[in-house]
C-alpha positions as CSV (number, residue, x, y, z in Angstrom):
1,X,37.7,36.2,7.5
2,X,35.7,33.9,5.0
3,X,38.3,31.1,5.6
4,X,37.6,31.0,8.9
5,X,34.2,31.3,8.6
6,X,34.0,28.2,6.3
7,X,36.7,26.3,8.2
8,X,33.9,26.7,11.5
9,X,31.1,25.4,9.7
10,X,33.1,22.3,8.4
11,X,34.4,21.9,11.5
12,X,30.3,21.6,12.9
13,X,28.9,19.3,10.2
14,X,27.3,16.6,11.5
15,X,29.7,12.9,10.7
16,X,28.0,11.2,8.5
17,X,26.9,7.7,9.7
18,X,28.8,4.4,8.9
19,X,28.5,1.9,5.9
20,X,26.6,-0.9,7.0
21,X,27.1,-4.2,5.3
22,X,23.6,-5.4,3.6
23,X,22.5,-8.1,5.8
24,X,18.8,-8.9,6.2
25,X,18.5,-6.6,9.7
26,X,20.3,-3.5,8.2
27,X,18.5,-3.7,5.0
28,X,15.1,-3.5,6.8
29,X,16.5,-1.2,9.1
30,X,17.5,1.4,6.2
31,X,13.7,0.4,4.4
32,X,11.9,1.5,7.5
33,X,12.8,5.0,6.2
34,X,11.3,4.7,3.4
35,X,7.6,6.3,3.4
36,X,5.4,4.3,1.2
37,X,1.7,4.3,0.9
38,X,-0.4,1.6,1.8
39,X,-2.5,-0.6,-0.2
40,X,-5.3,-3.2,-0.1
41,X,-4.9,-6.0,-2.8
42,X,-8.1,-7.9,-3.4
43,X,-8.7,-10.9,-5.1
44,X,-10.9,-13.9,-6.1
45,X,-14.4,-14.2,-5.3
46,X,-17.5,-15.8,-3.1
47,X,-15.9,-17.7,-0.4
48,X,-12.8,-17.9,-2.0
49,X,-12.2,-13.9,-1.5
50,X,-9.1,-13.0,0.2
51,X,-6.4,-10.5,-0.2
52,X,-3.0,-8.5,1.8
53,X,-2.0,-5.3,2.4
54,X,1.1,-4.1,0.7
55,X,3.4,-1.0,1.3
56,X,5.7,-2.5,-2.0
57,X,3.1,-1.1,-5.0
58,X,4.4,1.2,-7.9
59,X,3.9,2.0,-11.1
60,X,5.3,0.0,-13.7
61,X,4.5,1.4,-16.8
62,X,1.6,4.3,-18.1
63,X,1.9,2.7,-22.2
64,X,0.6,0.2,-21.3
65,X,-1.0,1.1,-17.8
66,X,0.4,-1.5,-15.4
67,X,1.6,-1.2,-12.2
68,X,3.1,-4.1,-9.6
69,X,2.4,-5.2,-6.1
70,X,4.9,-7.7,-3.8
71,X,4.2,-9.9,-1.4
72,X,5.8,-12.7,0.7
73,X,5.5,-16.2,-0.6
74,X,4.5,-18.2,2.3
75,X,1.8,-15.5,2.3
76,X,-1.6,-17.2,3.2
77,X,-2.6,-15.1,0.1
78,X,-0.2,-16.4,-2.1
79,X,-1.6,-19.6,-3.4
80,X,-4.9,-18.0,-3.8
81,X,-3.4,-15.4,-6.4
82,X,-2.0,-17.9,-8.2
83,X,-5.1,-19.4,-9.0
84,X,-7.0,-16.1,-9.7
85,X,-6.9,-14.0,-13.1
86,X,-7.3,-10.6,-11.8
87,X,-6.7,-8.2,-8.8
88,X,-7.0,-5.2,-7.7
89,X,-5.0,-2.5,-6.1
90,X,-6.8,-0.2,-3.3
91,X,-5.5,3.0,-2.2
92,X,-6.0,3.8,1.4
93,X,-6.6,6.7,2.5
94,X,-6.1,8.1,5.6
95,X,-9.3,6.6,7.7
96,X,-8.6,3.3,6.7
97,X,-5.7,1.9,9.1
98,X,-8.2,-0.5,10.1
99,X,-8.3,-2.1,6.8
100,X,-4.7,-2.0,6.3
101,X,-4.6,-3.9,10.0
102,X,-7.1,-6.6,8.7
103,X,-5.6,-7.3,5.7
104,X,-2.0,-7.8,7.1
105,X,-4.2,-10.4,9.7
106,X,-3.9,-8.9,12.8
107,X,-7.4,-9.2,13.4
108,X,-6.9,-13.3,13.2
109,X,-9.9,-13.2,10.3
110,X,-9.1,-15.3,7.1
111,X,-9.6,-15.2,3.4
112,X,-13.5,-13.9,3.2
113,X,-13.7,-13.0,6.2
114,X,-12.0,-9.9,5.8
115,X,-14.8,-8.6,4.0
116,X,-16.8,-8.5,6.3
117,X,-19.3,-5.1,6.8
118,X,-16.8,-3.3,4.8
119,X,-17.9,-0.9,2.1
120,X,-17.1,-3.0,-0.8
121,X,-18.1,-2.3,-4.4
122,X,-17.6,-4.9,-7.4
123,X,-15.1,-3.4,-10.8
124,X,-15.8,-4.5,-13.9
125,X,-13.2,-7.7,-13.6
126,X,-15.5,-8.8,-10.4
127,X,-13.1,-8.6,-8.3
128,X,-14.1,-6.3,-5.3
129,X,-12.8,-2.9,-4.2
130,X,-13.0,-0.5,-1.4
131,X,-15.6,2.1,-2.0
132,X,-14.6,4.5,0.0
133,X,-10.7,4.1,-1.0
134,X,-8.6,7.4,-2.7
135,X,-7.9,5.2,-5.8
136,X,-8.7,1.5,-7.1
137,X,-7.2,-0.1,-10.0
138,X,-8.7,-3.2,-11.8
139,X,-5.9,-5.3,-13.1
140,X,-5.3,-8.3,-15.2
141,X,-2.4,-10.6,-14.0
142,X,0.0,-10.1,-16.7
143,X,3.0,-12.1,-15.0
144,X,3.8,-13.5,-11.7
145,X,7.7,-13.4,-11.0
146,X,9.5,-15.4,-7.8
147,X,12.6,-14.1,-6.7
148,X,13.8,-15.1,-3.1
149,X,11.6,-15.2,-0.7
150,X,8.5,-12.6,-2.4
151,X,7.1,-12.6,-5.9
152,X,6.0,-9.8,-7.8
153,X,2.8,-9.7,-9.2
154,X,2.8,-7.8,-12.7
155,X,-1.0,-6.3,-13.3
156,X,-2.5,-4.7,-16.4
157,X,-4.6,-2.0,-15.1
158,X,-8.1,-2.4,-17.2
159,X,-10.4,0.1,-15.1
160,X,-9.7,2.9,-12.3
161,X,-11.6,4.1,-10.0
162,X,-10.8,7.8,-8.4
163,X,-12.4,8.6,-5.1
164,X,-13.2,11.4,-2.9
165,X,-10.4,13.4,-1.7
166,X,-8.6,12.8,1.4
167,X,-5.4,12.4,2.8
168,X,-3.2,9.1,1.6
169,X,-2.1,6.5,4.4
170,X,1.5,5.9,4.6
171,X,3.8,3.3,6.5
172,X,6.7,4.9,8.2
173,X,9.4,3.5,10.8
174,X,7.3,0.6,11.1
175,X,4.3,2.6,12.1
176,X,1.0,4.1,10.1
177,X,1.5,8.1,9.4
178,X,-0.8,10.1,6.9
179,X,-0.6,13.1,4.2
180,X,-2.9,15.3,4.0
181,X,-6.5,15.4,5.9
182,X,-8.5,12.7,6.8
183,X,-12.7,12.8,5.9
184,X,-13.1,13.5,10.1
185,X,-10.1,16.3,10.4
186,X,-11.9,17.8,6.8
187,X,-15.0,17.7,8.0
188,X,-14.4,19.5,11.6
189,X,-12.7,21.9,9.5
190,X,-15.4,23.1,7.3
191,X,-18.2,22.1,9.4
192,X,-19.3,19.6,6.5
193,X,-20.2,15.9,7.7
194,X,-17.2,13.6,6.8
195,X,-18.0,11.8,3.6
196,X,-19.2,7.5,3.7
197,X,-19.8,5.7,1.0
């Protein structure tokens, strides 16, 4: 009886899908199923401001604290990083799709632009962050590495900034997705007004 009853539920199990060989298509394909959060980088300052939004952003190390952030190198963002000495790294939470939509250019707006009537406070390096963000880190640029077609820009994190809680933005499947409660959802929930900076 227990032979047959493990013989059936082989017998049911889903076939798993084919190899793939890596070529540019499948590898994005199989990275859209990857959730990642989603991050402002800011940069520079005055009229030369700009900045990206990036789902590629992890730690690198906690001894020192570092982390790194990717981005494309025909980037309109790229040359200006190169010249600049600092960054930082802005967590979004999960109101602010609309930042991650400005910063990735859909909204056609360039370099300072994008800071525009946004709630933007300066950190300690000058560079600018997002008030109103779950998390900001103040880096140094400790390296900048090209490999292929992105570069990887190594930061030593030098201040960070923890805000309010709410839930994390995420990029999933090639769409925006969130974890946790966003300031609105909280707010109807407890009868509280949604927090603004």
């Amino acid at each position: 009886m227990v032979a047959s009853v493990v013989e059936h539920s082989f017998a049911r199990a889903p076939q798993p899908a084919p190899v793939a060989e890596a070529s540019e298509s499948t590898f994005r394909a199989a990275m859209r199923e990857l959730a990642r959060g989603v991050c402002v980088v800011t940069f520079g300052a005055g009229n030369n401001r700009t900045g990206f939004t990036a789902t590629s952003v992890t730690s690198l190390s906690a001894d020192p604290p570092s982390l790194l952030a990717c981005l494309h190198r025909s980037s309109s963002s790229y040359g200006a990083v190169r010249r600049s000495l600092s960054f930082a790294v802005n967590l979004l939470s999960a109101d602010q799709q609309e930042y991650a939509e400005l910063f990735a250019g859909r909204s056609g707006l360039q370099g300072s632009e994008r800071y525009q009537g946004g709630p933007w406070r300066p950190l300690p390096s000058g560079v600018l962050c997002l008030a109103n963000s779950i998390a900001a880190f103040d880096c140094e640029i400790e390296d900048l590495i090209e490999r292929h077609t992105h570069a990887i820009l190594i930061g030593r994190v030098r201040h960070v900034f923890i805000g309010a809680g709410s839930g994390a933005l995420v990029y999933w499947r090639g769409d925006y997705d969130q974890v946790g409660w966003s300031h609105d959802q909280i707010a109807r929930a407890t009868g509280r007004s949604p927090l603004r900076a």
